[in-house]
N, CA, C, O and CB atoms as a CASP TS submission, in Angstrom:
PFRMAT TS
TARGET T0000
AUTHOR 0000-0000-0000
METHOD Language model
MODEL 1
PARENT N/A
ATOM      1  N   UNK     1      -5.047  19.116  14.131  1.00  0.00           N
ATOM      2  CA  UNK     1      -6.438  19.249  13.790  1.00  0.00           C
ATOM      3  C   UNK     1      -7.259  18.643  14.925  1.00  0.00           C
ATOM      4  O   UNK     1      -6.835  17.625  15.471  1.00  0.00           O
ATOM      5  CB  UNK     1      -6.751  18.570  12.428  1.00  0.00           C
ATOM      6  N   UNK     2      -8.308  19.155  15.282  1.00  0.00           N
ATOM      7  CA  UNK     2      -8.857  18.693  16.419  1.00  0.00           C
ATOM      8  C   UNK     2     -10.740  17.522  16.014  1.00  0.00           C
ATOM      9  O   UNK     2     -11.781  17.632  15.368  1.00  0.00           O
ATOM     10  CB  UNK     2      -9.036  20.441  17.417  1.00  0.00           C
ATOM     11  N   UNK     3     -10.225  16.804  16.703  1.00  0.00           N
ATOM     12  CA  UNK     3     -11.184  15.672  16.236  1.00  0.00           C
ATOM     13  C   UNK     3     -12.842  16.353  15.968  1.00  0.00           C
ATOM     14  O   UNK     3     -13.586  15.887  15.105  1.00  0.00           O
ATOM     15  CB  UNK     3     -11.194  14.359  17.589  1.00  0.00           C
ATOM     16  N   UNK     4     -13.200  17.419  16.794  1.00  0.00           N
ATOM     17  CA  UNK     4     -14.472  17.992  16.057  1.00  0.00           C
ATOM     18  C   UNK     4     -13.920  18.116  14.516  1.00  0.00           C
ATOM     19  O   UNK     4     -14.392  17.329  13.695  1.00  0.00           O
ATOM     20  CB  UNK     4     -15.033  19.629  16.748  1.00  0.00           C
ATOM     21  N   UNK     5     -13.086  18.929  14.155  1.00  0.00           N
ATOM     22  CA  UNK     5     -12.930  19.347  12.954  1.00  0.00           C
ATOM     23  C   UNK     5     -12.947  18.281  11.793  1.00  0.00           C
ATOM     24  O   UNK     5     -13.340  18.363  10.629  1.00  0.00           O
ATOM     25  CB  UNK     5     -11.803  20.042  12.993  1.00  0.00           C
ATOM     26  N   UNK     6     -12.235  16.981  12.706  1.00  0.00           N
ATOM     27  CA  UNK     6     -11.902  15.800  11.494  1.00  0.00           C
ATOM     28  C   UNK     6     -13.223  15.086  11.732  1.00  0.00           C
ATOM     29  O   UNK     6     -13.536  14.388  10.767  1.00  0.00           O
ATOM     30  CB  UNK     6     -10.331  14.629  11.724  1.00  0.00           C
ATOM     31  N   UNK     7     -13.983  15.063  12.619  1.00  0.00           N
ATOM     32  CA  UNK     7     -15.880  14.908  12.250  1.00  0.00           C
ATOM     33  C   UNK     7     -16.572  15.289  11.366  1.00  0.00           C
ATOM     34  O   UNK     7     -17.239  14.648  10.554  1.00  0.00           O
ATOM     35  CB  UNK     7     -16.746  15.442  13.000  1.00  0.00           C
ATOM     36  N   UNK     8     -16.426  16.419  11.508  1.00  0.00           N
ATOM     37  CA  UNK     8     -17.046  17.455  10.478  1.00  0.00           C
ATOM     38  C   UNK     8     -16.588  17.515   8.951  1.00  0.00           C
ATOM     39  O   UNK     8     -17.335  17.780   8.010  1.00  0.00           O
ATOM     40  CB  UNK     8     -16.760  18.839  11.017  1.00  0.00           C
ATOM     41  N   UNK     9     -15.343  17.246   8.880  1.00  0.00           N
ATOM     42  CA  UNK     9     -14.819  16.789   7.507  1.00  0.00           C
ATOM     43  C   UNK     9     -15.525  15.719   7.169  1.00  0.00           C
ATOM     44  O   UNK     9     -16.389  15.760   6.293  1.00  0.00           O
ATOM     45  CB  UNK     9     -13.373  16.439   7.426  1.00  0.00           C
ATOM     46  N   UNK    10     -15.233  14.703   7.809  1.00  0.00           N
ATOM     47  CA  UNK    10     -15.664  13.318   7.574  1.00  0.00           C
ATOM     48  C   UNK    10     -17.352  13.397   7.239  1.00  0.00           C
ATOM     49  O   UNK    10     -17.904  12.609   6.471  1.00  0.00           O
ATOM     50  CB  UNK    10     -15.278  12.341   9.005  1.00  0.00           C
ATOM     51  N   UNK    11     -17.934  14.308   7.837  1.00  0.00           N
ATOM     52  CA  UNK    11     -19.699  13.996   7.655  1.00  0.00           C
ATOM     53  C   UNK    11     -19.588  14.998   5.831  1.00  0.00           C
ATOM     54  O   UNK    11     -20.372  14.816   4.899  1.00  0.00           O
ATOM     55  CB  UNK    11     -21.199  15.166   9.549  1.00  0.00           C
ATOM     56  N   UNK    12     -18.568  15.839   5.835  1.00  0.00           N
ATOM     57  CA  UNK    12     -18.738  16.242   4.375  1.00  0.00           C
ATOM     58  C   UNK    12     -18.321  15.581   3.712  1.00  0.00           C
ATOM     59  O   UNK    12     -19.210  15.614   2.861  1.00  0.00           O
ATOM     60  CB  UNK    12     -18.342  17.249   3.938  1.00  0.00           C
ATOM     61  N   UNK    13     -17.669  14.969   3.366  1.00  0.00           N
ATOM     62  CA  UNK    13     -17.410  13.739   2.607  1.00  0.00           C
ATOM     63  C   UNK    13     -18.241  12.526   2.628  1.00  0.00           C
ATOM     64  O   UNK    13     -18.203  11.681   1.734  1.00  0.00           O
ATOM     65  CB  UNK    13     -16.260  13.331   2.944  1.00  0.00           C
ATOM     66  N   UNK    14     -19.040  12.453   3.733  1.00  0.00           N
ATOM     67  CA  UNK    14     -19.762  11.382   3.683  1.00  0.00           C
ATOM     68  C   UNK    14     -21.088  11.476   2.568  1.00  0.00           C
ATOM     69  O   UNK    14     -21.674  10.564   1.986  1.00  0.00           O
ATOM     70  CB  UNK    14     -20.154  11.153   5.124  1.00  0.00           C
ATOM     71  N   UNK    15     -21.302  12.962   2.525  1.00  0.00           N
ATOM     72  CA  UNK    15     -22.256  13.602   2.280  1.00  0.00           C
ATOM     73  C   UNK    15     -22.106  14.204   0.489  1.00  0.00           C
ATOM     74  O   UNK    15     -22.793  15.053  -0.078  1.00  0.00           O
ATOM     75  CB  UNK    15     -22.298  14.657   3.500  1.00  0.00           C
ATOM     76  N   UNK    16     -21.040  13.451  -0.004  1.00  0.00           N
ATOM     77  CA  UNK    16     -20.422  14.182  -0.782  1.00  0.00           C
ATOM     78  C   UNK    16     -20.695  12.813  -1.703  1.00  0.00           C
ATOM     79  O   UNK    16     -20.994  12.943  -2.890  1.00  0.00           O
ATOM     80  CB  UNK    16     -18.911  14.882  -0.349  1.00  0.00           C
ATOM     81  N   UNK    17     -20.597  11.758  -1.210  1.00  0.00           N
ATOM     82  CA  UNK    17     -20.914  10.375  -1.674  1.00  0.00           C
ATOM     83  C   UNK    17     -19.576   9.558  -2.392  1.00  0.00           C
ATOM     84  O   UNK    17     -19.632   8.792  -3.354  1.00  0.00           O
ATOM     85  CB  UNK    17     -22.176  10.526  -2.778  1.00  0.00           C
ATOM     86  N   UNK    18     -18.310   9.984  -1.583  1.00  0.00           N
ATOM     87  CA  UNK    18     -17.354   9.486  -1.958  1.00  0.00           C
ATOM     88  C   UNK    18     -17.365   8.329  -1.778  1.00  0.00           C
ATOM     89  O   UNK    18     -17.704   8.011  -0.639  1.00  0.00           O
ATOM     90  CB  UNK    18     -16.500   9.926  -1.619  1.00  0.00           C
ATOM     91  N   UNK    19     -17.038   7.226  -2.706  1.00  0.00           N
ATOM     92  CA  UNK    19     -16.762   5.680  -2.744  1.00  0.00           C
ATOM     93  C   UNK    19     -16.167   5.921  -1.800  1.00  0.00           C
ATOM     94  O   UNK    19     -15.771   7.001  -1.361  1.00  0.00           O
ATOM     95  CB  UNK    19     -16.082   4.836  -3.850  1.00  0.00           C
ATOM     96  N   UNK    20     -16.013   4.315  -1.213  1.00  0.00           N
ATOM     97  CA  UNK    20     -15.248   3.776  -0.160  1.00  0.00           C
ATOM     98  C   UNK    20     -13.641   3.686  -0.294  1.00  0.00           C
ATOM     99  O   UNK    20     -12.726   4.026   0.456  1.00  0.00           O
ATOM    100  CB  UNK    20     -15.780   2.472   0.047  1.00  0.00           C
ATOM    101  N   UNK    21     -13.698   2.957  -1.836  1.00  0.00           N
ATOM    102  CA  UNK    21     -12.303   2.881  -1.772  1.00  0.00           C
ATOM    103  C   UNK    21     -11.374   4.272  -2.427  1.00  0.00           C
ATOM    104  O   UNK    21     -10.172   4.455  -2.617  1.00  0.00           O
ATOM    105  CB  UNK    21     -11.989   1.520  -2.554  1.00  0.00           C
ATOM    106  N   UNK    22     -12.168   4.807  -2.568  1.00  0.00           N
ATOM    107  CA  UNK    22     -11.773   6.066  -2.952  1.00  0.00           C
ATOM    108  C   UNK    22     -11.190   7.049  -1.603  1.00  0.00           C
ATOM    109  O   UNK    22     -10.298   7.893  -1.701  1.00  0.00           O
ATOM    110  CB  UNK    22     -13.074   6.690  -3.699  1.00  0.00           C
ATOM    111  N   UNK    23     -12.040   6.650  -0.181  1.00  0.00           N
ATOM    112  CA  UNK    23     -11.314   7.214   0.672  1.00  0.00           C
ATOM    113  C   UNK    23      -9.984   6.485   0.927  1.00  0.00           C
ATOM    114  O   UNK    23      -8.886   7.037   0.854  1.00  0.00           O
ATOM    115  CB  UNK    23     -12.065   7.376   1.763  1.00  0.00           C
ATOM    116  N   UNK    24     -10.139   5.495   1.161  1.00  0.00           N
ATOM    117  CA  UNK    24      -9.256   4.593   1.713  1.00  0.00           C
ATOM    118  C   UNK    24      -7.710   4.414   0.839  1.00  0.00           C
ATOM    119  O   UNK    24      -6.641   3.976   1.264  1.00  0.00           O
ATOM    120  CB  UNK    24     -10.106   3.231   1.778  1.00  0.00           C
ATOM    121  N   UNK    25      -8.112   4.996  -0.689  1.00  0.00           N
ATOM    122  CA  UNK    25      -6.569   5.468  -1.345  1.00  0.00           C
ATOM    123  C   UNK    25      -6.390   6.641  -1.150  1.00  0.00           C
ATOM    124  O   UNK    25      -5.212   6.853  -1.437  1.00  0.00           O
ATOM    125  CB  UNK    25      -6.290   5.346  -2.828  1.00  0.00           C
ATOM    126  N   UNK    26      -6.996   7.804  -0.735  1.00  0.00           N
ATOM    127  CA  UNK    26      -6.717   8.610   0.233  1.00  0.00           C
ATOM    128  C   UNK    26      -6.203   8.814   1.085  1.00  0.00           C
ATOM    129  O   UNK    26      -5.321   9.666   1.198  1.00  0.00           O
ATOM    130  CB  UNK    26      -7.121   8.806   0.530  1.00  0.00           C
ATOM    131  N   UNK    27      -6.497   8.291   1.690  1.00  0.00           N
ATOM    132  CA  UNK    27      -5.895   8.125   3.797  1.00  0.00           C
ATOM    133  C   UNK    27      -4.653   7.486   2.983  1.00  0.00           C
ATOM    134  O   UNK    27      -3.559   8.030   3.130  1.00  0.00           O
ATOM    135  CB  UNK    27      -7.088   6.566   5.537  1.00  0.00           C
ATOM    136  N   UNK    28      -4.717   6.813   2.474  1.00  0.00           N
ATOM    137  CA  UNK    28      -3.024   6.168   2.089  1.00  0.00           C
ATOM    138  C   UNK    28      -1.877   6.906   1.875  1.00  0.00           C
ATOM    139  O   UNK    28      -0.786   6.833   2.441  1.00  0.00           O
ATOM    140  CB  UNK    28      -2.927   5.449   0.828  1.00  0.00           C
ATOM    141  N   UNK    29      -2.422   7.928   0.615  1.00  0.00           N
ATOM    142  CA  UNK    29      -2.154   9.014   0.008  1.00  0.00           C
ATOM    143  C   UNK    29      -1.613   9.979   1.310  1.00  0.00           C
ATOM    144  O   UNK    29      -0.616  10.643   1.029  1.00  0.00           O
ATOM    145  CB  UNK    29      -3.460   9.503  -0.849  1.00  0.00           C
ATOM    146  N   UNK    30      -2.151  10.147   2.725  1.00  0.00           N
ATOM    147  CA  UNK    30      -1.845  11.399   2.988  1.00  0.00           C
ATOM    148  C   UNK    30      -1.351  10.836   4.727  1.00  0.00           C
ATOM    149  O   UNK    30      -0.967  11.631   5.584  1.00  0.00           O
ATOM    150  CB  UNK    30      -3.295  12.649   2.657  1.00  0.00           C
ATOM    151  N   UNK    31      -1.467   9.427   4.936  1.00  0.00           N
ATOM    152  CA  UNK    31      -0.989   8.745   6.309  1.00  0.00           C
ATOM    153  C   UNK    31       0.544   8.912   6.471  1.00  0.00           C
ATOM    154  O   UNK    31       1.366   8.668   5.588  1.00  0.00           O
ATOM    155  CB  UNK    31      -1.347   7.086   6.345  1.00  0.00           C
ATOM    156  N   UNK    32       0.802   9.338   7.655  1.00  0.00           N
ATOM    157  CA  UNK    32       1.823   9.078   8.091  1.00  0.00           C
ATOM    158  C   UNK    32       2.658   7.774   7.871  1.00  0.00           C
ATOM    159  O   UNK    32       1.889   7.066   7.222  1.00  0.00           O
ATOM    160  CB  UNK    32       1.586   9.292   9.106  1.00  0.00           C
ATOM    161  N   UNK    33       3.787   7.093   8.057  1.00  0.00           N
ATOM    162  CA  UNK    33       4.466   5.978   8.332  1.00  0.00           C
ATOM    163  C   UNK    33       3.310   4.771   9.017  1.00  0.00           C
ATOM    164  O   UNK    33       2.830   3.718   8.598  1.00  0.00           O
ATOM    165  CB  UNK    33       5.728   6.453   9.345  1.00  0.00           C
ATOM    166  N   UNK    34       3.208   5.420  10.041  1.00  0.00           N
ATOM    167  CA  UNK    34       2.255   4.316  11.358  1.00  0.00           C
ATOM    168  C   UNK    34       1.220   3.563  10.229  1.00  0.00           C
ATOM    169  O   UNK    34       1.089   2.457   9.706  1.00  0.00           O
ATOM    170  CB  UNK    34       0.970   5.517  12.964  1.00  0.00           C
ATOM    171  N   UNK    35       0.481   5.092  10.203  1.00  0.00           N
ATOM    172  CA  UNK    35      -0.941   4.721   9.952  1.00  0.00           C
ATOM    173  C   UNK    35      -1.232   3.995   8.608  1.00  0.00           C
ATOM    174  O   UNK    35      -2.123   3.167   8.422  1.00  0.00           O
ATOM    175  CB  UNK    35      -1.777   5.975   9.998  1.00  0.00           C
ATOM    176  N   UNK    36      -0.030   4.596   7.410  1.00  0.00           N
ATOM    177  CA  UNK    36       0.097   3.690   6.501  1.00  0.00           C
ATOM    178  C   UNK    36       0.307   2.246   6.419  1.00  0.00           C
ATOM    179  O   UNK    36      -0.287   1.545   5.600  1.00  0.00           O
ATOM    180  CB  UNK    36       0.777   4.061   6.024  1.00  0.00           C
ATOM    181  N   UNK    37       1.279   1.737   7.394  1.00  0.00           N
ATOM    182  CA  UNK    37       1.679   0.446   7.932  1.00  0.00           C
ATOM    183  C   UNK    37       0.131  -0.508   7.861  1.00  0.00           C
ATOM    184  O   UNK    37      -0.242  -1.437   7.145  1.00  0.00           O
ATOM    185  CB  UNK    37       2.391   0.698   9.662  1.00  0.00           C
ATOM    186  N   UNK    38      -0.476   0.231   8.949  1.00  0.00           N
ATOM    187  CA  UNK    38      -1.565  -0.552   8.979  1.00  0.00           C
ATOM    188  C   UNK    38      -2.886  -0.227   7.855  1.00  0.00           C
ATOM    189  O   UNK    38      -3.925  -0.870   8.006  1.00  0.00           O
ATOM    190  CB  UNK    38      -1.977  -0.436  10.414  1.00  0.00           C
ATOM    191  N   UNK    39      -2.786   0.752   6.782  1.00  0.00           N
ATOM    192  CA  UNK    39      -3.600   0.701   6.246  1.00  0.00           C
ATOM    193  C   UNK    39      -3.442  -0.764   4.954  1.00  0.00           C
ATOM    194  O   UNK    39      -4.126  -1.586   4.345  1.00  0.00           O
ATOM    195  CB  UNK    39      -3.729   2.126   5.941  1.00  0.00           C
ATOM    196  N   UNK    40      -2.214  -0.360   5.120  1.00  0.00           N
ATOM    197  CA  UNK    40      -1.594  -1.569   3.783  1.00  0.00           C
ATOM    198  C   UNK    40      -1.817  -3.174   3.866  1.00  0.00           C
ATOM    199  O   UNK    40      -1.950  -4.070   3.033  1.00  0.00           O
ATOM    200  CB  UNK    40       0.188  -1.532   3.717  1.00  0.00           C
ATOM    201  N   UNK    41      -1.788  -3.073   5.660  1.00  0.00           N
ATOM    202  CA  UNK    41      -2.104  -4.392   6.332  1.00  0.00           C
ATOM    203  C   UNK    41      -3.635  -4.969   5.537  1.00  0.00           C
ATOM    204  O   UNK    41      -3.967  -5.947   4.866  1.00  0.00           O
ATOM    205  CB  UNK    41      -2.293  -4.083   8.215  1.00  0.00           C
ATOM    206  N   UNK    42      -4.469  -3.382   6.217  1.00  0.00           N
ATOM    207  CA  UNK    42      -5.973  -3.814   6.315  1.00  0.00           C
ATOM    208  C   UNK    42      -6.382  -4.336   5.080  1.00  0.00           C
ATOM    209  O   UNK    42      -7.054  -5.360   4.957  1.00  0.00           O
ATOM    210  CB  UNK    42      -6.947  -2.670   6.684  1.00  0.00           C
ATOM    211  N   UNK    43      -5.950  -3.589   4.113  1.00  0.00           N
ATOM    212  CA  UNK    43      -5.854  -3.278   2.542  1.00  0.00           C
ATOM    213  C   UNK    43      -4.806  -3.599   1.703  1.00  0.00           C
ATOM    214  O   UNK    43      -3.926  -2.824   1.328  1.00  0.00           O
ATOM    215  CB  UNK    43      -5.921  -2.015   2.312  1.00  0.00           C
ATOM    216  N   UNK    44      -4.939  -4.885   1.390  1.00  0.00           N
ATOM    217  CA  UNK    44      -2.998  -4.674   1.037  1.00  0.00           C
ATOM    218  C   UNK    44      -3.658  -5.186  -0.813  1.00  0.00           C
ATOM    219  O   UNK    44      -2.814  -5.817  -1.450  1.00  0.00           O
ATOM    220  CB  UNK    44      -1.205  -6.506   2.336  1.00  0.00           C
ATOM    221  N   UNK    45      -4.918  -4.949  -1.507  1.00  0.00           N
ATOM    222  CA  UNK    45      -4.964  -5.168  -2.556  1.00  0.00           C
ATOM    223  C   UNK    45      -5.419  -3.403  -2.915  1.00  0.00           C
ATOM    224  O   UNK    45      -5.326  -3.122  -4.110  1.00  0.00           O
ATOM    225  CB  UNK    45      -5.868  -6.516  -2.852  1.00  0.00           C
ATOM    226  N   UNK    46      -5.692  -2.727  -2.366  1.00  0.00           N
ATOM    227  CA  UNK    46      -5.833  -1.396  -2.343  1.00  0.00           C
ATOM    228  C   UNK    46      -4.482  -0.572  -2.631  1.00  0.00           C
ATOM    229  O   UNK    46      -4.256   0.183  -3.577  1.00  0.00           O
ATOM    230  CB  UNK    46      -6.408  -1.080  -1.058  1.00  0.00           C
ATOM    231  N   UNK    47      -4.003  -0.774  -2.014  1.00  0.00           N
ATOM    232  CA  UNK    47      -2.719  -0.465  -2.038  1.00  0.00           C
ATOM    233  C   UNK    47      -1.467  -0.653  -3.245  1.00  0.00           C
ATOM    234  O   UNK    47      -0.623   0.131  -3.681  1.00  0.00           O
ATOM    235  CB  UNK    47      -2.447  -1.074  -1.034  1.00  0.00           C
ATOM    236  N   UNK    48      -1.761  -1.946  -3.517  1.00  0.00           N
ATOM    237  CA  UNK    48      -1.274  -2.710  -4.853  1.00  0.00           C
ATOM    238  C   UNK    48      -1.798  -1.787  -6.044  1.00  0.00           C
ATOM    239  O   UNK    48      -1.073  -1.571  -7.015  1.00  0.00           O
ATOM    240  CB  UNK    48      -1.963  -4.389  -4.996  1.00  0.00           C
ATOM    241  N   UNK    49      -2.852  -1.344  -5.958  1.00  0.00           N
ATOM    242  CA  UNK    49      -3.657  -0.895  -6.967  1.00  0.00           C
ATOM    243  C   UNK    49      -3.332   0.610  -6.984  1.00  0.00           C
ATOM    244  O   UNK    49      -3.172   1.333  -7.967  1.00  0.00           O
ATOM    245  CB  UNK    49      -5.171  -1.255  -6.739  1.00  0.00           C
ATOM    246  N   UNK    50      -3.282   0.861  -5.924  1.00  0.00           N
ATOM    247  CA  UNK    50      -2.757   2.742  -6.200  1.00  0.00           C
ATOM    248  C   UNK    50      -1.699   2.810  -6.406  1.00  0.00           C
ATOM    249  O   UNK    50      -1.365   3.926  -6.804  1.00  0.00           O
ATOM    250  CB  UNK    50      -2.816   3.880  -5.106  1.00  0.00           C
ATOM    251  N   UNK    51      -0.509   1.719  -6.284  1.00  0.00           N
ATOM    252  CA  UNK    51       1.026   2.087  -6.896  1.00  0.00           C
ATOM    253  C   UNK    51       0.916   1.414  -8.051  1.00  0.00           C
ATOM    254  O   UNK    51       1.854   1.631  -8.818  1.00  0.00           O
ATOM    255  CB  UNK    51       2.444   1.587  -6.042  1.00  0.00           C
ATOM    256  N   UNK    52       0.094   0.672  -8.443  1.00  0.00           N
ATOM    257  CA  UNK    52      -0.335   0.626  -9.819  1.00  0.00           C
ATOM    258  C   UNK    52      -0.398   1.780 -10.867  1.00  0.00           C
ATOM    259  O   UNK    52       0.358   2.196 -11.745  1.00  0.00           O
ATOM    260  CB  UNK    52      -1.498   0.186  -9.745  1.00  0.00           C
ATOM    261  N   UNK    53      -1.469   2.072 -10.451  1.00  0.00           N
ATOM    262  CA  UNK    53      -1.839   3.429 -11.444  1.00  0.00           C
ATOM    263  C   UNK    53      -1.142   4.391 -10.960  1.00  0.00           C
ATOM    264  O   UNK    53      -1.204   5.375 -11.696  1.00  0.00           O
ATOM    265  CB  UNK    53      -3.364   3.979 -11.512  1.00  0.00           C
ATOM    266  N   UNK    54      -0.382   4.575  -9.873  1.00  0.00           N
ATOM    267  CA  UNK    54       0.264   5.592  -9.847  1.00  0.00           C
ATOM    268  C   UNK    54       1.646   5.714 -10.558  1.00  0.00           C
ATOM    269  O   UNK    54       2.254   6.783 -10.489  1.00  0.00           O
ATOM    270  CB  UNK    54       0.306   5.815  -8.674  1.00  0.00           C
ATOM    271  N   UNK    55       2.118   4.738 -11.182  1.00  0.00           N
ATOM    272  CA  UNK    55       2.780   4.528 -12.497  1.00  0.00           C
ATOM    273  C   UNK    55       2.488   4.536 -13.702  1.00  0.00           C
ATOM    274  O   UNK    55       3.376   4.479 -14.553  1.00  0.00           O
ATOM    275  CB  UNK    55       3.161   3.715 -12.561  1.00  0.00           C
ATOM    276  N   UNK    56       1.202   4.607 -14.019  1.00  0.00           N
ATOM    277  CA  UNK    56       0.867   4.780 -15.532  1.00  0.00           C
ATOM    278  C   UNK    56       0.273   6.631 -15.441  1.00  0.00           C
ATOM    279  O   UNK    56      -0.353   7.276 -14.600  1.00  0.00           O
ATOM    280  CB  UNK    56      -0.643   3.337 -16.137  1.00  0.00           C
ATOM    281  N   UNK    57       1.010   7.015 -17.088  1.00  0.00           N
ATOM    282  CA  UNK    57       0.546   8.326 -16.734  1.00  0.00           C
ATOM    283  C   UNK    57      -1.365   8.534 -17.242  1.00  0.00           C
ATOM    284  O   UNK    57      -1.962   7.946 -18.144  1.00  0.00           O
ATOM    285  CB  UNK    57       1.745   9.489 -17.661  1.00  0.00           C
ATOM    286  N   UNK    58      -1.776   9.343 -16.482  1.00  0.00           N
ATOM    287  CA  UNK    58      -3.439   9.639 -16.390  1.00  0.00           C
ATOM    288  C   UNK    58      -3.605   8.733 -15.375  1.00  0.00           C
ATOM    289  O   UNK    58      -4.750   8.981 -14.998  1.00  0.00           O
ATOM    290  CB  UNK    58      -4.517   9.322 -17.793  1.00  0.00           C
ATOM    291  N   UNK    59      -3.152   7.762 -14.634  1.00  0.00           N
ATOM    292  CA  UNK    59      -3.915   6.107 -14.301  1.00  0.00           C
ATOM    293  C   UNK    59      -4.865   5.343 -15.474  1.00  0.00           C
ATOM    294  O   UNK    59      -5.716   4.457 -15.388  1.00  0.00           O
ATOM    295  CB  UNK    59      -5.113   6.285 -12.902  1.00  0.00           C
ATOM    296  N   UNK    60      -4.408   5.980 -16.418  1.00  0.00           N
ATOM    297  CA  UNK    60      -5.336   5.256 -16.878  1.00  0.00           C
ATOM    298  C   UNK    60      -5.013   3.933 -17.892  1.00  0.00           C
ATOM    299  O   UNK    60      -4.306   4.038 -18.894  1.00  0.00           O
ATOM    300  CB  UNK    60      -6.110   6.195 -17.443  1.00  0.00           C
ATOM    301  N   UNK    61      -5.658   2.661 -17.451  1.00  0.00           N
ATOM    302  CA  UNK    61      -5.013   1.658 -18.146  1.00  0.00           C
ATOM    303  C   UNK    61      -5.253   1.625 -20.202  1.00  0.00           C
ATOM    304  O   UNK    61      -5.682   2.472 -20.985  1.00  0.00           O
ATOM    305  CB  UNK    61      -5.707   0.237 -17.277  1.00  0.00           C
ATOM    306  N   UNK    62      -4.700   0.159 -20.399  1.00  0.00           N
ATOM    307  CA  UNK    62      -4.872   0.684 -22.119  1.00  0.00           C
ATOM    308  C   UNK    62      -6.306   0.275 -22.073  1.00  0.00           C
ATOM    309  O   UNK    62      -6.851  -0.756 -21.677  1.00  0.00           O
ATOM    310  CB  UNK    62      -3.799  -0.239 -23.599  1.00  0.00           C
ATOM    311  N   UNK    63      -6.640   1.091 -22.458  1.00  0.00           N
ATOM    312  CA  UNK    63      -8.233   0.871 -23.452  1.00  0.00           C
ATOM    313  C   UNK    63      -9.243   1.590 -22.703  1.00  0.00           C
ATOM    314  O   UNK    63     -10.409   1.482 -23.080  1.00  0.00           O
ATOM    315  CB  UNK    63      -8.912  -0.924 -23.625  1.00  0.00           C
ATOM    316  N   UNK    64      -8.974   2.289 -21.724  1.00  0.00           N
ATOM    317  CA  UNK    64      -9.582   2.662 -21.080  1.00  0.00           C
ATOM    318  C   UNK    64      -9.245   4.684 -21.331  1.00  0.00           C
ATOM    319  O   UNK    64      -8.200   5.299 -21.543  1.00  0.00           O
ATOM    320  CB  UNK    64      -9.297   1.743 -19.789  1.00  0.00           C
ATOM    321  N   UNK    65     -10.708   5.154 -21.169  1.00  0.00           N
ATOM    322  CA  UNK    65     -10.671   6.723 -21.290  1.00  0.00           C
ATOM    323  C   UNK    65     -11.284   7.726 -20.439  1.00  0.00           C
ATOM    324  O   UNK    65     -11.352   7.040 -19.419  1.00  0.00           O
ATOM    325  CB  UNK    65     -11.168   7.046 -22.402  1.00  0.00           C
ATOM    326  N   UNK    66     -11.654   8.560 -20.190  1.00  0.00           N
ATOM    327  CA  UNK    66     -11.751   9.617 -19.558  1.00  0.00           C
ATOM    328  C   UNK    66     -13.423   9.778 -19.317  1.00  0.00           C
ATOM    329  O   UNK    66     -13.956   8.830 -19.892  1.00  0.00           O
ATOM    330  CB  UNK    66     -10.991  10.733 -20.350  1.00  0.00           C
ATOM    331  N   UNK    67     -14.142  10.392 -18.858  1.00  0.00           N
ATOM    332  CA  UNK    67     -15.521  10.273 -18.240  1.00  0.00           C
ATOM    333  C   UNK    67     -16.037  11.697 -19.125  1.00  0.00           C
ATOM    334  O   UNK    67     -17.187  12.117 -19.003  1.00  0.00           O
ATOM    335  CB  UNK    67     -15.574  10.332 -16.228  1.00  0.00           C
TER
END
């Protein structure tokens, strides 16, 4: 993918009003080895939290429901 393209993504999403940490379990979600390494570094309670819920089925904890 060529970095215009991943600009241009990025300004639609910016534009889209995605939370922060909502990208950032993203990029987790879809990083290579490397880049994961260091996202886990940057973020290592982010991280905790998406293999969290990524064990409960929906993510969703008890008591908690749907929007």
């Amino acid at each position: 993918m060529s970095r215009l393209l991943e600009y241009r993504i990025s300004a639609k999403l910016a534009a889209e009003d995605v939370p922060f940490y909502a990208l950032i379990m993203a990029a987790m979600r879809r990083a290579d080895s490397i880049n994961l390494k260091k996202l886990q570094a940057a973020w290592p309670g982010i991280w905790e939290e998406l293999q969290r819920l990524y064990q409960i089925p929906g993510a969703l904890d008890e008591g908690e429901r749907t929007c």
